[in-house]
VONUNU-708070 format. One record per residue: x negated, y, z negated of N, C-alpha, C in turn. Coordinates in steps of 0.001 Angstrom, whole numbers, padded with zeros to 6 digits, always signed. Layout:
BEGIN
XYZXYZXYZ...
//
This chain:
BEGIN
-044752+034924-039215-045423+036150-038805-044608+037335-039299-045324+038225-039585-044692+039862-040474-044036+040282-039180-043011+041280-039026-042596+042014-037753-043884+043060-038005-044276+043723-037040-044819+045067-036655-044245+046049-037109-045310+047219-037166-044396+048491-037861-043661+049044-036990-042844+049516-037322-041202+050146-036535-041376+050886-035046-042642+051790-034969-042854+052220-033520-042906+050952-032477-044093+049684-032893-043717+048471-032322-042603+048409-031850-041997+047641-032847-040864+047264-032651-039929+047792-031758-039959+049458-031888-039193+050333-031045-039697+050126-029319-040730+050069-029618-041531+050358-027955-041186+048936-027280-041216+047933-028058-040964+045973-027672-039386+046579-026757-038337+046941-027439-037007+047179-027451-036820+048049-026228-037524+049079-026311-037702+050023-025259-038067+048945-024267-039271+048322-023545-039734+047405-022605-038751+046585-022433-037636+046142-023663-036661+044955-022929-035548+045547-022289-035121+047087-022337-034198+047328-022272-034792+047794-020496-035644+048592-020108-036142+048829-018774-035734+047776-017962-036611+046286-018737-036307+045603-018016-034467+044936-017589-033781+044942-018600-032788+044399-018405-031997+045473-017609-032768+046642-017629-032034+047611-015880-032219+047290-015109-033484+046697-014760-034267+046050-013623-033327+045194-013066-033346+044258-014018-032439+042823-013839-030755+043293-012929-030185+044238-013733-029138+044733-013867-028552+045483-012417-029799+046058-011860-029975+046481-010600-029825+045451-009547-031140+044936-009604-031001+043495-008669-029886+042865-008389-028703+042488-009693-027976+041789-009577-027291+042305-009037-026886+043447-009178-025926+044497-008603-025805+044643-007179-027110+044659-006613-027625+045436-005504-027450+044041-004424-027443+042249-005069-027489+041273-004066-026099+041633-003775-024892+042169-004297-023728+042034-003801-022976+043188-002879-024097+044288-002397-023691+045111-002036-022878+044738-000138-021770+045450-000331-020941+045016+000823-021796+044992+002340-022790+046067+002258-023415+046836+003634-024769+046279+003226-025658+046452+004465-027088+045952+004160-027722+046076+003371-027991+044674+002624-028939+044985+000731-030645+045037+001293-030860+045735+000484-032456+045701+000773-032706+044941-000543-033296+043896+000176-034162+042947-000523-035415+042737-000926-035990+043560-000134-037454+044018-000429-037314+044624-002344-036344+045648-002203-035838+047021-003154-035295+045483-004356-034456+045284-003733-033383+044211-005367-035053+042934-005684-035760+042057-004845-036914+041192-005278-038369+041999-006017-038364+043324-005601-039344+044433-006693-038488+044567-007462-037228+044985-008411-036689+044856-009587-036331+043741-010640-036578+042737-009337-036498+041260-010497-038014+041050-010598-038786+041339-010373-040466+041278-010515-040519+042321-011530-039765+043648-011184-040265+044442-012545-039941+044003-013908-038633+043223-013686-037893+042453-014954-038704+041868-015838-039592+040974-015032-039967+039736-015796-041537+040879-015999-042152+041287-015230-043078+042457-015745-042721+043107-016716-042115+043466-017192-041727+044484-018477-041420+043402-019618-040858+042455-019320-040532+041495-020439-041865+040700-020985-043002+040451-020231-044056+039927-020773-044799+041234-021105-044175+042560-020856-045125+043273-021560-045012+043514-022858-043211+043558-022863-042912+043580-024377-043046+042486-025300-043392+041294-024831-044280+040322-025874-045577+040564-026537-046365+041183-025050-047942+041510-025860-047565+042873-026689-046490+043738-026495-046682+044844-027272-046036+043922-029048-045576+043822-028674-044952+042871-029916-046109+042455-031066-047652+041812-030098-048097+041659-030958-049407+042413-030556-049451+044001-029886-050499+044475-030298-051347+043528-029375-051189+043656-028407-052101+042804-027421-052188+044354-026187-053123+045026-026444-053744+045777-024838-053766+045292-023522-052798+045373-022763-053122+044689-021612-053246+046166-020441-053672+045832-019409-054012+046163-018264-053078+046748-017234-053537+047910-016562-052182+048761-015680-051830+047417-014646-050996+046419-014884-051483+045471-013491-049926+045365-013287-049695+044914-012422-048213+044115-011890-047982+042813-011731-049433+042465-011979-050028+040830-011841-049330+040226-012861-048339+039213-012081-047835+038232-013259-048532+037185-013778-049290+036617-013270-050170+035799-013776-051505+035821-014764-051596+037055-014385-052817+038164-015486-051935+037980-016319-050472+038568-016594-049802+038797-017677-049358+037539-018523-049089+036316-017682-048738+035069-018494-050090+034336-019448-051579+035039-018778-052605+034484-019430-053036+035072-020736-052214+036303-020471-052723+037189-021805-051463+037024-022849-050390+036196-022355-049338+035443-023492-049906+034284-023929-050216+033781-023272-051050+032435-023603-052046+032274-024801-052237+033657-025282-053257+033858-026352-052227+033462-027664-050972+033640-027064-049571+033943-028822-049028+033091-028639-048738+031988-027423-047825+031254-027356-047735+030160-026194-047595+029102-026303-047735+027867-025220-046930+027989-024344-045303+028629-024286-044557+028859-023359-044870+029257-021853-046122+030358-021836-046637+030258-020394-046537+029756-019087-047126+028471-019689-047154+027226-018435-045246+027115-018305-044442+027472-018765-043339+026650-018245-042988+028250-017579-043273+029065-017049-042723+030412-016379-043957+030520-015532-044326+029566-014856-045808+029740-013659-045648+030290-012383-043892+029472-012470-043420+029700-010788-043440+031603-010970-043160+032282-012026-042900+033731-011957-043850+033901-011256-044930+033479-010950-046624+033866-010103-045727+034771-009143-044731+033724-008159-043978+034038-006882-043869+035561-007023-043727+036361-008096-042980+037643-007736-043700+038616-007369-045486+038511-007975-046163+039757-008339-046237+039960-006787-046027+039706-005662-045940+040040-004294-045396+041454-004001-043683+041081-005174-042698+041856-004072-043110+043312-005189-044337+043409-006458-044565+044861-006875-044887+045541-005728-046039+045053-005301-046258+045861-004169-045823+046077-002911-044665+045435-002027-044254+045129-000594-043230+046490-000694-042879+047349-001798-041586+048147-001534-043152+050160-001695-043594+049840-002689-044814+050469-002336-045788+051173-001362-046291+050439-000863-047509+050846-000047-047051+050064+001621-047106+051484+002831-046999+051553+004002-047400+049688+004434-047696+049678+005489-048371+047885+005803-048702+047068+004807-048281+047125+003737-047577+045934+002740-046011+045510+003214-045505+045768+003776-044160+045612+003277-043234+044423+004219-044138+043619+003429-043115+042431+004047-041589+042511+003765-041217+041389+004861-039562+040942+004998-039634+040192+003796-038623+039986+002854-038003+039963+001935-036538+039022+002235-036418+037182+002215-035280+037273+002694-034338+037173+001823-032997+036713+002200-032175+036572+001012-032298+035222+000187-032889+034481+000926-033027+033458-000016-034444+033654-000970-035273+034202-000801-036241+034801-001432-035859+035222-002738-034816+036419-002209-034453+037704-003113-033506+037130-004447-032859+035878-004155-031934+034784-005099-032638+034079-006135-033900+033963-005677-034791+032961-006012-035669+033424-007344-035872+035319-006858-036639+036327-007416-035672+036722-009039-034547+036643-008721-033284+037211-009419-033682+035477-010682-033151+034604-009872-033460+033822-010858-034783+033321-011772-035677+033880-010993-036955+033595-011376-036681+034886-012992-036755+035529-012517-036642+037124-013656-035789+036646-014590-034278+036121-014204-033861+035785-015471-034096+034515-016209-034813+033757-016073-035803+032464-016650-036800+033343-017533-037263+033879-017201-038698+035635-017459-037720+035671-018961-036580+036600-018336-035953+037146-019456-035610+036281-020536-034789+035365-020227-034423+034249-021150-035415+033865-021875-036821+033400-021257-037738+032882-022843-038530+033933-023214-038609+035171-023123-039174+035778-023811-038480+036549-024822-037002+037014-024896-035867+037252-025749-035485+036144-026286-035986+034910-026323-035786+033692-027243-036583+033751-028335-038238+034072-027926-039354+034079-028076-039439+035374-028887-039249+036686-028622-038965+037946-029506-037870+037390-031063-036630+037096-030506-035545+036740-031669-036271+035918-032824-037521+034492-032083-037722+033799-033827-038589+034613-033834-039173+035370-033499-040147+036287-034007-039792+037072-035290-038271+037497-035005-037519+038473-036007-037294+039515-035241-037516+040114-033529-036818+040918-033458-035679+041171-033055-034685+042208-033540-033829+042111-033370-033413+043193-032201-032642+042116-031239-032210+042061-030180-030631+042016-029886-030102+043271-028920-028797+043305-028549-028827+042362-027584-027699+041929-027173-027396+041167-025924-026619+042096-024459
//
């Protein structure tokens, strides 16, 4: 496959880098000495793996939808690539977009949840920066 023209490419890069704040946060935030909000660190590992399947479809010019829905988003990868089905469990996260959001949404969030969310995101991250690289893009670590 050709890479995309350079705004692509730029905007893919842009989406991985959001996300790897996301990530970056979360991780940060499970170790905080005083009460972590987990609600706050399990919506940043959801945004993680959200931004990282977005920067796949931007990659290839795939329109997708204002959604937070991870599962909307793994079906509309599914059009470029079989990997999908092995990142299903990510379903778990599209919860915690909305629980930090909107008043009587906001469920408890526990810590074993919030561990689970962290690892879920970086599984997210890991095959889709596998998945970008044979593509040809080029990716910092």
């Amino acid at each position: 496959m050709t890479n995309p023209d350079p705004d692509i490419m730029r905007m893919v890069v842009q989406w991985l880098a959001l996300a790897d704040e996301d990530l970056s946060l979360a991780s940060d935030a499970l170790h905080y000495s005083s009460r972590r909000p987990y609600r706050l660190i399990a919506y940043h590992a959801q945004q993680c793996a959200e931004k990282c399947l977005k920067a796949f479809l931007v990659y290839h010019s795939e329109d997708f939808p204002y959604t937070h829905n991870i599962r909307r988003l793994l079906k509309l990868c599914g059009k470029f690539a079989t990997w999908p089905h092995n990142l299903i469990d990510a379903e778990k996260l599209t919860p915690y977009a909305i629980t930090t959001r909107y008043p009587g949404e906001d469920q408890d969030v526990t810590e074993d949840e919030t561990i689970e969310a962290i690892e879920i995101a970086r599984k997210v991250q890991k095959q889709i920066r596998a998945e970008l690289k044979l593509l040809g893009v080029e990716l910092t670590e």
